[in-house]
C-alpha positions as CSV (number, residue, x, y, z in Angstrom):
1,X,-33.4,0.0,-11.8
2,X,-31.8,0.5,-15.1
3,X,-28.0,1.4,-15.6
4,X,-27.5,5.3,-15.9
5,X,-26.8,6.2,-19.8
6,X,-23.0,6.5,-20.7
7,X,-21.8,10.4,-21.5
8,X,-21.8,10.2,-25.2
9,X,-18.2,10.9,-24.8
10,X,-17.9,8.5,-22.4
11,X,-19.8,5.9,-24.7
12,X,-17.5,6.4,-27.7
13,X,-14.1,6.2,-25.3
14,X,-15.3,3.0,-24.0
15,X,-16.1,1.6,-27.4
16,X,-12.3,2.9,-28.2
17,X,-10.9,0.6,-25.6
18,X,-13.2,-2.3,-26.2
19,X,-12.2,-2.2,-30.1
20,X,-8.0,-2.3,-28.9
21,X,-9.0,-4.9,-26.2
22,X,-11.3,-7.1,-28.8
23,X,-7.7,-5.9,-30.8
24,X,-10.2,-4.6,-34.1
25,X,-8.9,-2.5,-35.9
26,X,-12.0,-1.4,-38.0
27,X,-14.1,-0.7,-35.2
28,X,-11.2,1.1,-33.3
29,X,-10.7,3.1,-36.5
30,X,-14.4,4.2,-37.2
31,X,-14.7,6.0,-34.2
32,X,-12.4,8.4,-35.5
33,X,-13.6,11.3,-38.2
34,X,-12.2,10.8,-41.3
35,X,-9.3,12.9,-40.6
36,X,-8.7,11.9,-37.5
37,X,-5.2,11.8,-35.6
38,X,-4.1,9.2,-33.1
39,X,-0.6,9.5,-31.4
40,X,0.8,6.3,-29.8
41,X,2.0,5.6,-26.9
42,X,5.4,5.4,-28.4
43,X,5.0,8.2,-30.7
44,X,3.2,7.1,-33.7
45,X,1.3,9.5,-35.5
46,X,-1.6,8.1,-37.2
47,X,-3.3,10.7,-39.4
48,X,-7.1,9.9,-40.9
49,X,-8.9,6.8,-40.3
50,X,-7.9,4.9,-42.7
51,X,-3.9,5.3,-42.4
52,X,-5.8,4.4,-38.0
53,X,-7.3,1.4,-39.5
54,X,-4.0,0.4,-41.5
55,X,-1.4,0.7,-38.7
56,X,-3.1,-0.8,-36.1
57,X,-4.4,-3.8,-38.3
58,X,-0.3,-4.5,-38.5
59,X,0.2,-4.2,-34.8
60,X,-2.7,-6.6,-34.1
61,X,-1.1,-8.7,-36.7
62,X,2.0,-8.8,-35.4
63,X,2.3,-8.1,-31.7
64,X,0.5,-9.5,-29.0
65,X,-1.3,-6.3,-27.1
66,X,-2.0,-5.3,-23.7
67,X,-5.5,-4.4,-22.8
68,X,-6.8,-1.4,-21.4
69,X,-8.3,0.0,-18.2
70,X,-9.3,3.3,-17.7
71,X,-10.5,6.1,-15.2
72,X,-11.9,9.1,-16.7
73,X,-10.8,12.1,-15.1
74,X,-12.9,14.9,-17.2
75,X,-15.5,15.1,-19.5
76,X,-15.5,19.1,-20.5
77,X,-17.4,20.9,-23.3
78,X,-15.8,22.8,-25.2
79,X,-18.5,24.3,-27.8
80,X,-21.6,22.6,-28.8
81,X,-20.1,20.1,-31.3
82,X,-17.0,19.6,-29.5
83,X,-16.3,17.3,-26.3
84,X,-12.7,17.4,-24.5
85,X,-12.4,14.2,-22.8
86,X,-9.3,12.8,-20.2
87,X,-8.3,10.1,-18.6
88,X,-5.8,8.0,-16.8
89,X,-5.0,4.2,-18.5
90,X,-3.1,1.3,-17.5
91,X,-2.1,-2.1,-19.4
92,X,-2.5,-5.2,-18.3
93,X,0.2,-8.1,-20.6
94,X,-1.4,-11.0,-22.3
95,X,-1.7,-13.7,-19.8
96,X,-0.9,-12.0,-16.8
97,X,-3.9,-9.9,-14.2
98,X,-1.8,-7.6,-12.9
99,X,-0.7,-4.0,-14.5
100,X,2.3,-2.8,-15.5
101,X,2.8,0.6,-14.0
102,X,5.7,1.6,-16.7
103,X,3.2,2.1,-19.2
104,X,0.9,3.7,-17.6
105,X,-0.5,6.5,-19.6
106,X,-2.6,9.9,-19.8
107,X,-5.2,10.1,-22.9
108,X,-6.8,13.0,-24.3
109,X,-9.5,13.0,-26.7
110,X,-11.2,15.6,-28.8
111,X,-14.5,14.3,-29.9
112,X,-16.9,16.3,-32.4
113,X,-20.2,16.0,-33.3
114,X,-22.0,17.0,-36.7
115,X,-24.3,19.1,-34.9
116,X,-25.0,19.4,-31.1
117,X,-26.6,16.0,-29.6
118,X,-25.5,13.7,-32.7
119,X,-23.0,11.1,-32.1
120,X,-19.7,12.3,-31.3
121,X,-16.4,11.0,-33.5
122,X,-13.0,11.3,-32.7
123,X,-10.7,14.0,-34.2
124,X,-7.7,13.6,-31.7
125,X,-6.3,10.9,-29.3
126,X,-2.7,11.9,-27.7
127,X,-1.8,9.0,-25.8
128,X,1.1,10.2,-23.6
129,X,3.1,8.2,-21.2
130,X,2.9,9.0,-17.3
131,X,6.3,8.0,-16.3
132,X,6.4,10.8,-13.3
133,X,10.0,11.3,-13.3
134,X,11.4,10.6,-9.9
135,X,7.9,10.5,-8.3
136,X,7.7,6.5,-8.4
137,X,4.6,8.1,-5.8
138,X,3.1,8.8,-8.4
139,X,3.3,5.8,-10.5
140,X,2.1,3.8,-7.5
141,X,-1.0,5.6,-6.5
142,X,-2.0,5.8,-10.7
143,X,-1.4,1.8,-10.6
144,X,-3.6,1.0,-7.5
145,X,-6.3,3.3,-8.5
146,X,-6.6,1.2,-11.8
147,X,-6.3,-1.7,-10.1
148,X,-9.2,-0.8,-8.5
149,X,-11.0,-0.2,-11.4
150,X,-10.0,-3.5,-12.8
151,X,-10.9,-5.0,-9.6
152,X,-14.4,-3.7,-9.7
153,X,-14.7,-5.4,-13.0
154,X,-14.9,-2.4,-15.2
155,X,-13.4,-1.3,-18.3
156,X,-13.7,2.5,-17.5
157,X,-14.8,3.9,-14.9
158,X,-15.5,7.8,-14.3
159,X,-15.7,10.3,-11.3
């Protein structure tokens, strides 16, 4: 039997992650609209996908990155052309299998389409760190249940 069909939204968050993984820029970047807006883990604000494509060609450059793993948490729409998707990531360090709970991290992305059932770009990424402030509870149960997902072989897995 043939794997189930990705969400659309789904589809274009997993090529996101693939593209930082595969640590391409350009393929990371033309997911986005053409004024898109990514904001870092750290802050950055990246505005348009070319300014996307720029910045993180410098990081890839320059810094050795930690891959993804995600869960998706919701995939919601929120008008016919618009997709509201989130989700829970974790990092796991260049040559190590394990990941690192203090960057942890909750993404949200706003994905729109040119007209409803066309592919989906995205307009907005907020990647915002899940620290949990004095719930290390918190931290620990977010880390296992990627680990799991990792585990299970996946790159992102939903429900």
């Amino acid at each position: 039997m043939p794997e189930p069909a990705l969400d659309p939204a789904v589809a274009v968050y997993a090529a996101l992650l693939t593209a930082w993984n595969e640590r391409d820029a350009a393929a990371f970047a033309a997911l986005f609209t053409a004024d898109g807006h990514a904001t870092g883990f750290d802050g950055s604000q990246m505005n348009g996908s070319t300014a996307i494509a720029t910045e993180l060609g410098a990081i890839f450059a320059h810094h050795p990155t930690s891959a993804y793993v995600a869960k998706v948490r919701e995939v919601r729409e929120l008008a016919p052309t618009v997709t509201l998707l989130r989700a829970i990531v974790g990092m796991v360090p260049p040559g190590t299998d394990a990941l690192k709970p203090d960057v942890n991290a909750i993404q949200t992305l706003v994905l729109v389409a040119d007209a409803p059932g066309a592919h989906p770009h995205i307009a907005l990424l907020q990647n915002t760190p899940a620290a949990f402030h004095g719930r290390p509870d918190l931290v620990a149960a977010m880390t296992n249940e990627l680990t799991r997902v990792r585990e299970a072989g996946l790159l992102v897995a939903t429900g």
